[in-house]
VOGU-3710 file (C-alpha; in Angstrom, 3 decimals, decimal comma):
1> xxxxxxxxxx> -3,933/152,287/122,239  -2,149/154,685/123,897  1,561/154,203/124,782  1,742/153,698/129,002  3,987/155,540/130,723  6,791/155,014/132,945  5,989/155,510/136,346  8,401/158,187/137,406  11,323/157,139/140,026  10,465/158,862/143,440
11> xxxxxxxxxx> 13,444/160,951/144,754  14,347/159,700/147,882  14,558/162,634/150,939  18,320/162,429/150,795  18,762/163,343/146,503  16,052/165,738/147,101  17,982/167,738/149,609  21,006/167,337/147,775  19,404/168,791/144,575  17,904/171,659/146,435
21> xxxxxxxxxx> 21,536/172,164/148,229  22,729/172,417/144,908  20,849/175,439/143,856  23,417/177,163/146,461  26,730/176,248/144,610  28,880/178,613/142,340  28,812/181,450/144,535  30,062/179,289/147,803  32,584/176,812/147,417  31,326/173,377/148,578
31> xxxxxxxxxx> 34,102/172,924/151,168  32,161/175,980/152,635  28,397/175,244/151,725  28,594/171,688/153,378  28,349/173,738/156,509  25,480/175,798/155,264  23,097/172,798/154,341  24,285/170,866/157,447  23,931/173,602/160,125  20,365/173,979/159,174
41> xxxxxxxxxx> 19,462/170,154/159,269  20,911/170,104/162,648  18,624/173,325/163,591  15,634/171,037/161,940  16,182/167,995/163,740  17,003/170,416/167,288  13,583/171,883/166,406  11,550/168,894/166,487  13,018/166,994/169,543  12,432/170,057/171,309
51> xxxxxxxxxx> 8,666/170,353/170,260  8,188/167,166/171,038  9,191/166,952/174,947  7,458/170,336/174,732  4,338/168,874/174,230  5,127/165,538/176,252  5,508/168,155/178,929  2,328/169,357/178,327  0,842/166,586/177,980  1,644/165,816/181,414
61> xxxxxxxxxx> 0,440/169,015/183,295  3,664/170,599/183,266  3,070/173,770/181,419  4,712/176,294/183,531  8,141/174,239/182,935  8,365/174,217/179,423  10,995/177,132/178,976  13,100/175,095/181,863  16,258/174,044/180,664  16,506/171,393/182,840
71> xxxxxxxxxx> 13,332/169,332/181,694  14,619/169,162/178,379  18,295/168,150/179,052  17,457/165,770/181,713  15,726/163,993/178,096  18,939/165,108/175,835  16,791/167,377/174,127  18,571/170,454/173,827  17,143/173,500/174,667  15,669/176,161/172,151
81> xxxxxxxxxx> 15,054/179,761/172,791  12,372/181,415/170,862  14,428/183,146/167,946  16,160/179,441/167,279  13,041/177,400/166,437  12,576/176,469/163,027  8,801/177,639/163,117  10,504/181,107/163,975  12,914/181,003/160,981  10,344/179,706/158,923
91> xxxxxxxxxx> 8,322/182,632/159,461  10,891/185,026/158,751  12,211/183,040/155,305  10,835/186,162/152,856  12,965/188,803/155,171  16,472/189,900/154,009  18,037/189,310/157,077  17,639/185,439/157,168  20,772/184,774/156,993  21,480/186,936/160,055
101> xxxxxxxxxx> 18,264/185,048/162,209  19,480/181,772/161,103  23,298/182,760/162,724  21,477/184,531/165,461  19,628/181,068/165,892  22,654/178,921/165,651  24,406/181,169/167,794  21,344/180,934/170,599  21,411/176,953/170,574  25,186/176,995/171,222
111> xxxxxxxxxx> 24,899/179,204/174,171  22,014/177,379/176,058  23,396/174,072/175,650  26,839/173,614/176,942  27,104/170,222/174,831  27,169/171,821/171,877  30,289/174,079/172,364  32,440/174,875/169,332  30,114/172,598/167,029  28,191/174,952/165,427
121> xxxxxxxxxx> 28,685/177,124/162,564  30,088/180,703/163,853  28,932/183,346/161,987  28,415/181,543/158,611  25,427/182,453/156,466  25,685/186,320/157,269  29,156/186,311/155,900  28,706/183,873/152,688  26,458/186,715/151,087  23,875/184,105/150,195
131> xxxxxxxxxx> 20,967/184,768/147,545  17,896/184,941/150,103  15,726/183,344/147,649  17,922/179,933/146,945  18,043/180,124/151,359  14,765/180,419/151,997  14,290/177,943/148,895  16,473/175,154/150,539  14,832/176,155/153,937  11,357/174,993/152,901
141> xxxxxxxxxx> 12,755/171,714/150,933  14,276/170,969/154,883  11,005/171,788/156,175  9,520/169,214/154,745  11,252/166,350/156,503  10,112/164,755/159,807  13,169/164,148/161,301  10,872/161,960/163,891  8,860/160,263/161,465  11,022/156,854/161,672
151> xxxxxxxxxx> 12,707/156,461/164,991  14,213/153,117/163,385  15,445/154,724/160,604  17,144/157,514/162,024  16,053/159,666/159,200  18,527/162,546/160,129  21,774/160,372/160,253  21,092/159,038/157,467  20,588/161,989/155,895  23,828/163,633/157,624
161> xxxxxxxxxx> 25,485/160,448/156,650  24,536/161,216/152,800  25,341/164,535/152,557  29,059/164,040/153,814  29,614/160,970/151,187  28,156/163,559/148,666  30,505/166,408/149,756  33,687/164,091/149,994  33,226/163,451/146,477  32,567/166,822/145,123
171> xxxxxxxxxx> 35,647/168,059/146,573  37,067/165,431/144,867  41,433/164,514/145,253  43,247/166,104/147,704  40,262/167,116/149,769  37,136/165,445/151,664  39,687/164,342/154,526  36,671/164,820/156,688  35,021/161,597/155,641  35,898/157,507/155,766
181> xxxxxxxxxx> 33,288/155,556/153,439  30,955/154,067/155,596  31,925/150,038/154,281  35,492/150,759/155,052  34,290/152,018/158,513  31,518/148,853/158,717  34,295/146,662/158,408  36,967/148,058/161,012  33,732/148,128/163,517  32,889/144,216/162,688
191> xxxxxxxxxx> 36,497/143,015/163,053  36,880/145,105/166,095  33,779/143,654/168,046  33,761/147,680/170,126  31,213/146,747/172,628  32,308/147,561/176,156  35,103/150,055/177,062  36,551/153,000/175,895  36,876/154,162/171,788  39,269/156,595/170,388
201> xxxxxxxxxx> 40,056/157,868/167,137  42,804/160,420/167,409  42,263/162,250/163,429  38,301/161,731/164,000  37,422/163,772/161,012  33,423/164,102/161,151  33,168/160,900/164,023  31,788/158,382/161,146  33,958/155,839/163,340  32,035/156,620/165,976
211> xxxxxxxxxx> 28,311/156,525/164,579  29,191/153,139/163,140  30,410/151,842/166,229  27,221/152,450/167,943  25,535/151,200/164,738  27,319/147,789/165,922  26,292/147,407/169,411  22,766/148,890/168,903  22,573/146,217/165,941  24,041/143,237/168,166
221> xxxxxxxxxx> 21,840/144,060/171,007  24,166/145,286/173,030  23,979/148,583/174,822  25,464/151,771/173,987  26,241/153,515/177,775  28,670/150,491/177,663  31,236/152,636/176,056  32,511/155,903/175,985  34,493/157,973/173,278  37,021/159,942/172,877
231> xxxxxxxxxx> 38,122/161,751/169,486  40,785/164,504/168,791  40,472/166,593/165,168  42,993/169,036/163,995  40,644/171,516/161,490  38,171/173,298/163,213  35,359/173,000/160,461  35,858/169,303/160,722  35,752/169,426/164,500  32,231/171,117/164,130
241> xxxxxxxxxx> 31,178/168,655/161,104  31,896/165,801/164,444  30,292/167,216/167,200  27,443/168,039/165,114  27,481/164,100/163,498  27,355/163,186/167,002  24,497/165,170/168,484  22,053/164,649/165,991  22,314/160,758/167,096  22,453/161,230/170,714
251> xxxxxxxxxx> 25,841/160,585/170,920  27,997/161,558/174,060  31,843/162,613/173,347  34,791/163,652/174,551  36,531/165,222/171,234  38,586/167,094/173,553  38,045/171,121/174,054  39,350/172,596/170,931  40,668/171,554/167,371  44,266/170,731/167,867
261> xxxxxxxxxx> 46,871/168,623/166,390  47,312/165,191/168,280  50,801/165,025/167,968  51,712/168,454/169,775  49,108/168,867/172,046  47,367/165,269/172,775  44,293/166,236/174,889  43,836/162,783/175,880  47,385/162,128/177,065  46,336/159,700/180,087
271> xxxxxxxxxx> 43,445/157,404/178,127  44,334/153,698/177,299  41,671/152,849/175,176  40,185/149,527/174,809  39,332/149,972/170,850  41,114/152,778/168,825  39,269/153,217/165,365  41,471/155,131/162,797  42,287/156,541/159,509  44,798/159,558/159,944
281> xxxxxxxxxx> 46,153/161,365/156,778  48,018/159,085/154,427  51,875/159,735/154,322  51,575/163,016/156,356  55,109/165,270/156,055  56,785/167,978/158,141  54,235/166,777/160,918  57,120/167,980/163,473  60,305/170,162/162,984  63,769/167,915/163,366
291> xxxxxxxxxx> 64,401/168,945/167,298  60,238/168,476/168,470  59,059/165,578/170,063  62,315/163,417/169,598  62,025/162,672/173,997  58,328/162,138/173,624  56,797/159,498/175,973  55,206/157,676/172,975  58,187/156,719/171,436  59,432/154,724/174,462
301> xxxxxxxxxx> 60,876/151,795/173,520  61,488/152,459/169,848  63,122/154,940/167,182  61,720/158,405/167,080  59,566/158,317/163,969  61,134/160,435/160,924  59,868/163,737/160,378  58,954/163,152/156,648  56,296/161,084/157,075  53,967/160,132/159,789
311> xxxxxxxxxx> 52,888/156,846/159,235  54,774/155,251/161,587  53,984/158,316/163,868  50,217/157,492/163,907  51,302/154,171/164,930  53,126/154,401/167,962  51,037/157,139/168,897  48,017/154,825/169,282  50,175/151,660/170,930  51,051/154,524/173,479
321> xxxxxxxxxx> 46,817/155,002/173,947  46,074/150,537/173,612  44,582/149,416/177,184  46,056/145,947/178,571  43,447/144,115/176,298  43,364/146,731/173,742  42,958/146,107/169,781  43,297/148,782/166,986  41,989/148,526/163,414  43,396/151,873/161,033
331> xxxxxxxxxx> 44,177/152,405/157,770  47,573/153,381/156,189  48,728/153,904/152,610  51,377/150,537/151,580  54,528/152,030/152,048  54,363/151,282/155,313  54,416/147,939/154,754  58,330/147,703/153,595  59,759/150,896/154,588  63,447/151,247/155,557
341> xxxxxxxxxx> 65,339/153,116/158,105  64,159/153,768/161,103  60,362/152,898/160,204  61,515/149,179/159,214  63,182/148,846/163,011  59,895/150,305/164,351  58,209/147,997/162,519  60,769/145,572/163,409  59,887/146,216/166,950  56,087/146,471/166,690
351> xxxxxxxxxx> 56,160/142,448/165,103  58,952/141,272/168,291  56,593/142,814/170,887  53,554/140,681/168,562  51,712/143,517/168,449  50,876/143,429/164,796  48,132/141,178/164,414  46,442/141,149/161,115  47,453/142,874/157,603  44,764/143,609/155,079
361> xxxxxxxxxx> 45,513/144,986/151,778  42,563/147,007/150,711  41,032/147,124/146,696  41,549/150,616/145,032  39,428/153,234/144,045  38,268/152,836/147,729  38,620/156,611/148,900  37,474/159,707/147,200  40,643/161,755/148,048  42,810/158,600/146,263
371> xxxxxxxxxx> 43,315/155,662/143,962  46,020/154,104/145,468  45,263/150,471/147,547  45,885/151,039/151,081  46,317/148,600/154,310  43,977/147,953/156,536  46,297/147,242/160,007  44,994/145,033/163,333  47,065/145,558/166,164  46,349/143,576/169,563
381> xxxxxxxxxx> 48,028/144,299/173,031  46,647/140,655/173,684  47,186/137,845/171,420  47,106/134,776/174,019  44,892/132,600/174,598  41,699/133,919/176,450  37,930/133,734/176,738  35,291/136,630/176,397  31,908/136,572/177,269  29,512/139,345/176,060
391> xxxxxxxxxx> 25,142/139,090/177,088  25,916/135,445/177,584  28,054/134,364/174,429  31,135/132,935/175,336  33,969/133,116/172,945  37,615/131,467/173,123  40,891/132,811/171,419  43,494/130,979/170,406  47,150/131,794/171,315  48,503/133,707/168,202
401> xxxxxxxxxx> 51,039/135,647/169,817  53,759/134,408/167,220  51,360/134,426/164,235  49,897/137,335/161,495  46,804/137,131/159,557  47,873/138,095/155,706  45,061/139,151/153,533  44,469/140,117/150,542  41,294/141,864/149,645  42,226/143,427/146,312
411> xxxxxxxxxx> 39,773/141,299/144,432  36,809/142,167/146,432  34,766/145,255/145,945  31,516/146,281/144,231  31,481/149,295/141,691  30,434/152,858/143,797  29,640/155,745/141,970  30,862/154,721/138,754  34,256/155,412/139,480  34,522/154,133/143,114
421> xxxxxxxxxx> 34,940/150,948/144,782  33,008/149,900/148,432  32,759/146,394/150,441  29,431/144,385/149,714  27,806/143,285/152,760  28,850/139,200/151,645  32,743/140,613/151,562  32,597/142,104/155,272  30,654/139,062/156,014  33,426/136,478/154,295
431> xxxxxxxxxx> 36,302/139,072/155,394  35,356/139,416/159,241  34,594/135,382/159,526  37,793/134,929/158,103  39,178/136,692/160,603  37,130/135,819/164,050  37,864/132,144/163,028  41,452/132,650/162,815  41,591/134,386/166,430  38,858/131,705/167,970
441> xxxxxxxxxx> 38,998/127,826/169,067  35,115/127,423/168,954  34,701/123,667/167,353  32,179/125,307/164,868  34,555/127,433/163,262  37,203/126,600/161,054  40,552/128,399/159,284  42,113/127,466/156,587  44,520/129,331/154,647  43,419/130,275/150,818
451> xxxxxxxxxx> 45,207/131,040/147,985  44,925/134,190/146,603  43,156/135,333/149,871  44,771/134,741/153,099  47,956/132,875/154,981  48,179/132,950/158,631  52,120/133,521/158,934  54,481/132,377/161,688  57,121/134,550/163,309  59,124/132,870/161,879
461> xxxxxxxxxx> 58,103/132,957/158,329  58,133/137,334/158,883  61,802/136,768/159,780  62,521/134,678/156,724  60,908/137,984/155,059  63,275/140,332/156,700  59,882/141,863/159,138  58,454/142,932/155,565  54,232/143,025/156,016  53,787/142,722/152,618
471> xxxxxxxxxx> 50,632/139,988/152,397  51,911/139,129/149,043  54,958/137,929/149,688  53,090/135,598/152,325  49,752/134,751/150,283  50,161/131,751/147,801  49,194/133,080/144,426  48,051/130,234/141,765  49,748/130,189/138,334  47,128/129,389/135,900
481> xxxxxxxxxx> 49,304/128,789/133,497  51,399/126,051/134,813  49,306/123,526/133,516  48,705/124,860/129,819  50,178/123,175/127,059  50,428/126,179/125,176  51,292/124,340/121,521  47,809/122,474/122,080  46,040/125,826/122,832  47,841/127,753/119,754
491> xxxxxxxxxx> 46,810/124,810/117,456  42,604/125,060/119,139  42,907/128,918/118,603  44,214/128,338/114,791  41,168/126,061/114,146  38,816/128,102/115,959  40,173/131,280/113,439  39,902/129,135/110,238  36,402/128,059/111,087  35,429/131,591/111,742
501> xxxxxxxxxx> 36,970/132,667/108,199  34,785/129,630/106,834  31,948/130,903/107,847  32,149/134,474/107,019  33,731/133,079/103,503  30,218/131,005/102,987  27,678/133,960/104,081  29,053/135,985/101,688  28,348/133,525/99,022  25,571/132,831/100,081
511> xxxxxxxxxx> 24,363/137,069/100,403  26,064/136,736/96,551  23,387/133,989/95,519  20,020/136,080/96,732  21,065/139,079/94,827  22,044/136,954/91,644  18,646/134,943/91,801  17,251/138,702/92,004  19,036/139,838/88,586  21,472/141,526/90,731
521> xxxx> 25,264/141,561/89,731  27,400/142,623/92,668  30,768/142,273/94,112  31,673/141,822/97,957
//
């Protein structure tokens, strides 16, 4: 009979792409070729909204509009000359200027669609000296996704989505700033709750807090034109990687008019945002020379932040941005936890004015540009009681002005990537109903602090701790081996060793018996 075979394991679109992408590497360094593969999924996608309201247009007798601008913006479709259709450059794939058509295409889309400025790549294929073959190669895997096949799906995000994990971690430490794993992201969006108002994230990298923000309200029912966003990026490749991210999901944004450094020229100086969404660079140095900044408006009310690091920076930068109601979830490495100086009478300051709400300690291995554990920080301009009511849910907080939520999330985590570490879907479940119970009075929900997991601390008990945010110090740990009578346990280990050495002792002689009933004469 013959021997069946394994059905073979279907790539998915995503590792398909990615393997085809791959064929591009060695001669263009992956920070560089991310913007390759992605510039011409965007084109894809671009292509095929506009051929469909081109034929939706037909469909309706309109004809004579369908090179009208207007009839495909007024659908946020943007608009695509001739020479940047896909069907165009998919025509010309065998030619050796492809790499100039597919600039000259890029270049096109920009220019007719005012939305789009500064998101696109400028001027990248014709100068990365690509082999036309692997191009026109990875153009015709592309060409074989329907980016509209799945409306639910959102087939292109997800694909967007997969390419920037897959990037982050090729470019491995010290790089892939552009990119927050998505269940680090999932949970700041849960325990934020962003569904009406404005959202900032002032280092936006490539806007994931932003796509999983809408993710949130589209997936609660609520609706999306119920908030608007505002992002500022320093690195112009990343700014591009953002506005791109956002416009293949529909997504309107203010990321400000150019790349630029939030701290010396803040393009959203007036905004007071209702949910701020963050994780700026970790432990950032020189981010200002000794004499800039130090009368800065954002400071008001505390110490100027030291110059060798920015932590603390980052901080006050988006208390300066909170609305009256305002709540901000970002992540920063531990030091800033128990820092001295003039970052422990910030911090000092920050826990008086009960800002600080919550304190999260993160598991490793969480981030592809570090090991370390990192905090996940809640601050809240509004901590009294109150009562919210979103499509018809009413919800009522408790006062916890003069409390902090300590936890500690260091056990949690399933294995990523072999060597990486993300949230399950039950740990942002157990983690963010942890937390909404804490903050509400409803009679169906209940907090309790857990050992080993979180402590709800009084002012009181942070002054004890000299204003240290360190959820150790607060979170009871169990000693397992308080209640061990350890002579007991040596004299059960003996046994259990002797018995073992019994019973080795006795197979042998028994393996000694079969050979000598054989006529065998061997030692062991």
């Amino acid at each position: 009979m013959a021997k069946a075979t394994k059905p073979k394991k279907q790539s998915s679109i995503e590792e398909t792409l990615w393997d085809s992408a791959n064929k591009l590497r060695g001669s263009v360094e992956s920070a560089e070729y991310k913007h390759v593969v992605l510039g011409l999924i965007f084109l894809k996608f671009a292509s095929d909204k506009f051929e469909e309201r081109k034929q939706e247009l037909i469909a309706e007798g309109k004809e004579k509009y369908t090179d009208m601008v207007e009839f495909y913006t007024m659908k946020n479709v943007f608009y695509l000359p001739a020479e940047a259709r896909w069907s165009y450059l998919i025509e010309q794939a065998k030619q050796n200027d492809l790499a100039l058509k597919i600039d000259t295409a890029l270049y096109t889309v920009e220019k007719n669609n005012p939305a789009l400025k500064g998101a696109l790549p400028d001027n990248y294929y014709s100068r990365l000296n690509l082999d036309v073959s692997k191009l026109a190669s990875l153009l015709d895997t592309i060409n074989n996704i329907n980016t509209l096949q799945d409306k639910q799906q959102d087939i292109v995000g997800r694909v967007y989505e997969y390419f920037l994990s897959k990037f982050a971690l090729a470019e491995g430490k010290g790089k892939g700033e552009f990119y927050t794993p998505k269940s680090i992201v999932h949970l700041i969006a849960e325990m934020l709750e962003p569904y009406k108002g404005k959202i900032y994230d002032p280092a936006c990298g490539s806007g994931g807090m932003f796509v999983q923000s809408i993710k949130f309200i589209e997936s609660h029912h609520g609706n999306k034109r119920d908030i608007s966003i505002y992002g500022q990026e320093y690195t112009a490749t990343t700014y591009k990687l953002a506005k791109m991210n956002l416009a293949i999901r529909g997504i309107t944004a203010n990321l400000g008019d150019v790349p630029e450094n939030t701290f010396i020229r803040d393009q959203h100086k007036d905004l007071k945002a209702d949910f701020i969404m963050a994780n700026p660079p970790f432990n950032q140095k020189q981010w200002r020379a000794d004499d800039e900044l130090t009368d800065d408006a954002r400071w008001k009310g505390y110490e100027v932040p030291p110059t060798g690091n920015a932590n603390y920076a980052w901080i006050l930068h988006m208390v300066s941005k909170l609305s009256e109601n305002g709540v901000a979830g970002f992540i920063l490495a531990n030091g800033a936890l128990s820092g001295g100086g003039d970052e422990y009478k910030i911090r000092r300051k920050l826990i008086e004015n009960n800002l600080v709400e919550a304190i999260l300690v993160m598991p490793r291995n969480l981030f592809y540009t570090t090991d370390i554990s990192v905090t996940l920080w809640i601050l809240n301009k509004n901590k009294k009681a109150r009562t919210i009511e979103h499509n018809g849910v009413i919800k009522k907080y408790r006062d916890r002005e003069k409390e902090i939520l300590f936890m500690d999330l260091r056990q949690m985590g399933v294995p990523f990537e072999k060597k990486y570490t993300q949230f399950s879907v039950e740990d942002i479940k157990k983690i963010t109903d942890t937390y909404h119970n804490w903050q509400q009075t409803a009679v169906a929900t209940t907090y309790k602090n857990e050992a080993e997991f979180c402590y709800s601390a009084s002012l009181e008990d942070v002054v004890k701790k000299d204003f240290s945010l360190v959820p150790s110090k607060y979170i009871e740990f169990i000693n397992r081996d308080e209640n061990i009578d350890f002579d007991e346990k040596m004299q059960s280990l003996q046994k259990e060793f002797a018995d073992l050495l019994k019973a080795e002792e006795q197979s042998k002689n028994d393996l000694l018996t079969v050979f000598k009933e054989l006529g065998y004469e061997i030692a062991l």
